[in-house]
GUKEZA-53461 format. One line per 5 residues: their letters; for each residue x, y, z of C-alpha. Coordinates in Angstrom, 2 decimals. Layout:
% residues N
A = X/Y/Z  ... $
***
This chain:
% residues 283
XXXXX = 29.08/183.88/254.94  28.67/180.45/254.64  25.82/178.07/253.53  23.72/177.47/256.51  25.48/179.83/258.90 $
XXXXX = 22.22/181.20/259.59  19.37/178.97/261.10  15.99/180.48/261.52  13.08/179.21/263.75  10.02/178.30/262.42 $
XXXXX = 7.03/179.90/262.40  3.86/179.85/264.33  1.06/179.48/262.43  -0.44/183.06/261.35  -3.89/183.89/262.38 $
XXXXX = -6.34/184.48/259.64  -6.94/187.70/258.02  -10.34/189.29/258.47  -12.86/189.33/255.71  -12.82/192.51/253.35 $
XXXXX = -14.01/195.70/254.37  -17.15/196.96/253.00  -17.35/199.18/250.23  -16.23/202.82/251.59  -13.16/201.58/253.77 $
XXXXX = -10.12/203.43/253.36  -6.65/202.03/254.12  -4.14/199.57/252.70  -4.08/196.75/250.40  -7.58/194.94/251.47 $
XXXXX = -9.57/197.92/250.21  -9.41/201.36/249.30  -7.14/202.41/251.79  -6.80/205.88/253.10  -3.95/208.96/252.07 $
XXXXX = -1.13/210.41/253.56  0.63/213.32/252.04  2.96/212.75/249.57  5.61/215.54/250.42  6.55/215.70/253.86 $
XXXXX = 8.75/217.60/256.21  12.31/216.74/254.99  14.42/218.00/257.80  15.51/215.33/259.68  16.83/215.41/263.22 $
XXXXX = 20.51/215.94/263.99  21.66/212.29/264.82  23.90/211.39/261.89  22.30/208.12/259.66  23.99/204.81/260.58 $
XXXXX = 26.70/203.86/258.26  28.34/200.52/257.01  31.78/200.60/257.02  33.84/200.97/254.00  32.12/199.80/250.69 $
XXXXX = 28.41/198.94/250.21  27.94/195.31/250.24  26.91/193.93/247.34  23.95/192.10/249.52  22.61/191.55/252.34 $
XXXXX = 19.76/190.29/254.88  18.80/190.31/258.60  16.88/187.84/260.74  13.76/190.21/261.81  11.13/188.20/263.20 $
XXXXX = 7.52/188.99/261.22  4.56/190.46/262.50  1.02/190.82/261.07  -1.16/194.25/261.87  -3.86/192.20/261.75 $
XXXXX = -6.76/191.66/263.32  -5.70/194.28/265.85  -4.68/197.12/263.95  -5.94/196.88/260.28  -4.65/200.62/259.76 $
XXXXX = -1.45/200.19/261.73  1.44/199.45/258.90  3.74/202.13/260.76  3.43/201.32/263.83  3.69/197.44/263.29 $
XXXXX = 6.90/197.85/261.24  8.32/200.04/264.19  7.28/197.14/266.28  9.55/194.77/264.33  12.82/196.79/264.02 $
XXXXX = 12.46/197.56/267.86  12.31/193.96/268.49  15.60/193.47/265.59  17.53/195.38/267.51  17.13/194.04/271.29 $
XXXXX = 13.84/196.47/273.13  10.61/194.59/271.94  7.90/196.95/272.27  4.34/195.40/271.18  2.35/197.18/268.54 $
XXXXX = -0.56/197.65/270.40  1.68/199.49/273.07  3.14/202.02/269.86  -0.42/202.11/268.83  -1.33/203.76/272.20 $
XXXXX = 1.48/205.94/272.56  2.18/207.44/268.65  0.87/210.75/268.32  -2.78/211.68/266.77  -3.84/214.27/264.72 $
XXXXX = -7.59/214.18/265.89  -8.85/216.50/262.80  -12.28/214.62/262.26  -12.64/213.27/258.12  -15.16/215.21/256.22 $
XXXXX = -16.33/214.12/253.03  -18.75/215.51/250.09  -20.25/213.73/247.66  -18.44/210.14/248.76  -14.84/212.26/248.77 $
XXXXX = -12.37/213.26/251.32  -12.60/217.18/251.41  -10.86/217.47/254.68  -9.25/215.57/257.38  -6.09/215.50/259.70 $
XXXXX = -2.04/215.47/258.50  -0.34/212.56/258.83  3.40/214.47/259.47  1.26/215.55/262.81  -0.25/212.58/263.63 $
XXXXX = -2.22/209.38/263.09  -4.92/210.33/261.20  -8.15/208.68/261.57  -8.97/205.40/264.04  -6.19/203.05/263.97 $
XXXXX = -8.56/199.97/265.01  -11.47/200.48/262.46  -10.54/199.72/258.94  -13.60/202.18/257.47  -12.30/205.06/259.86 $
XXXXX = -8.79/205.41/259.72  -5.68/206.39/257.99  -1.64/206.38/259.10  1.31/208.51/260.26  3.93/209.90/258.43 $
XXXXX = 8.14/209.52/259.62  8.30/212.74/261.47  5.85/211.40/264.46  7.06/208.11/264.13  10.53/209.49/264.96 $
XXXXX = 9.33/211.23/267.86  7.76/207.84/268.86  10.92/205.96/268.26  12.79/208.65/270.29  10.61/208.06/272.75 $
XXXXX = 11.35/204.33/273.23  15.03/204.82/272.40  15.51/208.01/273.80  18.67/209.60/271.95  18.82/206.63/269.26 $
XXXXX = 16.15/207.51/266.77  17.05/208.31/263.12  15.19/210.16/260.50  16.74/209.62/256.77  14.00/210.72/255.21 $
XXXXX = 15.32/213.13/252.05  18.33/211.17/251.93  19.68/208.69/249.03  18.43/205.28/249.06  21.89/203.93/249.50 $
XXXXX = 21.46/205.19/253.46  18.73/202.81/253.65  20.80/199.98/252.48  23.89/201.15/254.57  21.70/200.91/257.81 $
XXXXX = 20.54/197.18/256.74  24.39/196.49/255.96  24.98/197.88/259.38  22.40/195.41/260.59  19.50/197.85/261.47 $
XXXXX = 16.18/197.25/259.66  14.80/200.74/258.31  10.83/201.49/257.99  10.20/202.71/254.41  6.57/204.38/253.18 $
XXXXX = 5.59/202.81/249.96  2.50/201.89/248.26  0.60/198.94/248.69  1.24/197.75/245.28  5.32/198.47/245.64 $
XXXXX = 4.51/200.74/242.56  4.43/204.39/242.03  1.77/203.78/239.48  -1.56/205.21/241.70  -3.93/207.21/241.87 $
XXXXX = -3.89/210.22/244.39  -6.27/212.70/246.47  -5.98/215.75/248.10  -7.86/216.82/251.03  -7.04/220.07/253.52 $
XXXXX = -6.00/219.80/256.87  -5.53/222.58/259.76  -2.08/222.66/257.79  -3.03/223.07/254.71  -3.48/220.36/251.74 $
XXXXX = -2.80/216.90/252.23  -1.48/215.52/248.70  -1.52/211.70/248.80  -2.62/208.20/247.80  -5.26/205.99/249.30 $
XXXXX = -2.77/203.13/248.62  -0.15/204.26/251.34  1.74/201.41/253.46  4.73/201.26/255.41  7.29/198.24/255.69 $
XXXXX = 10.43/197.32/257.14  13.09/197.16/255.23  15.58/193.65/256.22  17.93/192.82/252.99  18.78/193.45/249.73 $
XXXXX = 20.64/192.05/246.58  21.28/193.68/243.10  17.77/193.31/241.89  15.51/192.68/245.05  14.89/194.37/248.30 $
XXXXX = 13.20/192.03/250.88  10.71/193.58/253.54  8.84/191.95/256.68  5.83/193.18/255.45  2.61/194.03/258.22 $
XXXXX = 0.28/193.82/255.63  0.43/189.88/255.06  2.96/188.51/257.49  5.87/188.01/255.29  8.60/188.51/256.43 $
XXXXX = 11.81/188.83/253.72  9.55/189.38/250.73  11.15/189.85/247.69  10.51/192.99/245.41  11.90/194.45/242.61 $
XXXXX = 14.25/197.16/243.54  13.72/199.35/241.31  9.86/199.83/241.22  9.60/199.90/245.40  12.81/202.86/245.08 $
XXXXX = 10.09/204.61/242.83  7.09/204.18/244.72  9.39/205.13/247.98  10.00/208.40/245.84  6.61/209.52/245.35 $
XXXXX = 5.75/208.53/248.78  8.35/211.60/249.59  11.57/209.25/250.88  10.21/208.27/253.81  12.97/206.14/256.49 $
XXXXX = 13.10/205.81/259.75  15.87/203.34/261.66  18.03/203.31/265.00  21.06/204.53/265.74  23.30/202.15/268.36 $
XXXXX = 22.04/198.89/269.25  21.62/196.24/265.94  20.59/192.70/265.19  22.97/190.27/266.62  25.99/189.52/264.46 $
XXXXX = 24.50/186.07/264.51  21.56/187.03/262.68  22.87/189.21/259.88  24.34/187.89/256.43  26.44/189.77/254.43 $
XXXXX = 26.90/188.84/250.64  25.21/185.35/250.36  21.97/186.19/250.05  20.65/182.63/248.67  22.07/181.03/252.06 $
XXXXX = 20.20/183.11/253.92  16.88/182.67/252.15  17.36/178.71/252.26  16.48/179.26/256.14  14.03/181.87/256.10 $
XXXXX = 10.17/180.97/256.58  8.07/183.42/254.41  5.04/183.28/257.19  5.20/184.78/260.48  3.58/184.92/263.49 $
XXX = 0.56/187.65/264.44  2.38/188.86/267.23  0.06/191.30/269.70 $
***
């Protein structure tokens, strides 16, 4: 594609974070956040993953309009990157609305001696209080798939288990894919295990989500709930590792994509050159 084929609006001004939780809080990047298990279900449903056709490009990057989880949902990373890919690909659906409808796991959190000792399982449900930082925790792929189906009934697609290279395919194919990582983009951190009416919940208290919107030989770039970037660059390799331990979590869409308009394929720097980093706290 050619320099400046792709123009991007600006951005509204982003609403300021809230201050820092107090000590005890327990979800995502501003403060201890809370765990999710590490290995879950890998079975994904039968729709077949999106595919680009013929070979991998070497690059490329999607115009995904950002959104911030906060103020409303300061433990809502999932459902705020859902939010943005169904809004990519032509059905906007608010956050707050996903936030209602996503399934819950309503297992209350039990703790001894300042630790988690039992609570609910994130592959059933949102665990804790999505709209209290102290109180809650997240949802793994498998209900956010369900949730997805629900929206787009028919057009939901698990890859979770697969190859990172289906990831990229679906972003080639110009649908955005949510990806569980760590807040840090590392696989470098500490983890907890608490039961659940499953059984044990293996996971890290530095658990996030993203949505995945480009990539190049050494960078992935993610609209990223957490700060309201949007096309944040990070290093490949490190974000593929902590997307391993997080148990290769991806979720995308089958059918509808971004407009052709809004996709670049192999010039990554052209695309960048119109691409705010801030975006807009979108309800």
């Amino acid at each position: 594609m050619v320099a400046g084929a792709v123009v991007f609006a600006a951005d509204r001004a982003r609403a300021p974070a809230p201050a820092p939780a107090a000590a005890g809080a327990t979800h995502h990047p501003k403060g201890p956040p809370a765990p999710k298990v590490s290995k879950p279900p890998t079975t994904p449903p039968p729709s077949a993953p999106p595919s680009h056709t013929g070979v991998l490009p070497a690059a490329a990057l999607l115009r995904v309009a950002g959104q911030d989880q906060w103020p409303q949902l300061p433990n809502g990373c999932e459902v705020t990157s859902l939010s943005m890919l169904l809004g990519a690909v032509g059905h906007p659906t608010s956050k707050l609305e996903l936030a209602a409808r996503m399934p819950r796991d309503p297992t209350p959190r039990v703790k001894k001696n300042g630790v988690i000792v039992s609570w609910g399982n994130p592959n059933v449900g949102f665990v804790g209080n999505v709209y209290v930082f102290v109180d809650g925790f997240g949802i793994y792929h498998g209900p956010i798939t369900r949730l997805l189906d629900k929206v787009l009934p028919g057009q939901a697609v698990d890859l979770t288990g697969k190859p990172f290279d289906a990831a990229l395919s679906a972003v080639a194919s110009g649908r955005p894919v949510v990806l569980w990582t760590t807040s840090t983009f590392s696989p470098d951190v500490p983890f907890i295990t608490w039961q659940s009416p499953e059984g044990p919940v293996h996971t890290t208290l530095d658990e996030h989500a993203v949505l995945l919107v480009g990539y190049d030989k050494e960078d992935l770039f993610v609209n990223n709930p957490e700060n309201g970037e949007r096309a944040e660059a990070v290093p490949r390799a490190r974000f593929v590792a902590a997307w391993h331990v997080m148990g290769s979590q991806a979720v995308t869409t089958a059918g509808d994509a971004v407009p052709a308009a809004d996709r670049c394929v192999g010039n990554i720097g052209a695309c960048l050159a119109h691409l705010p980093g801030r975006a807009a706290s979108a309800d």
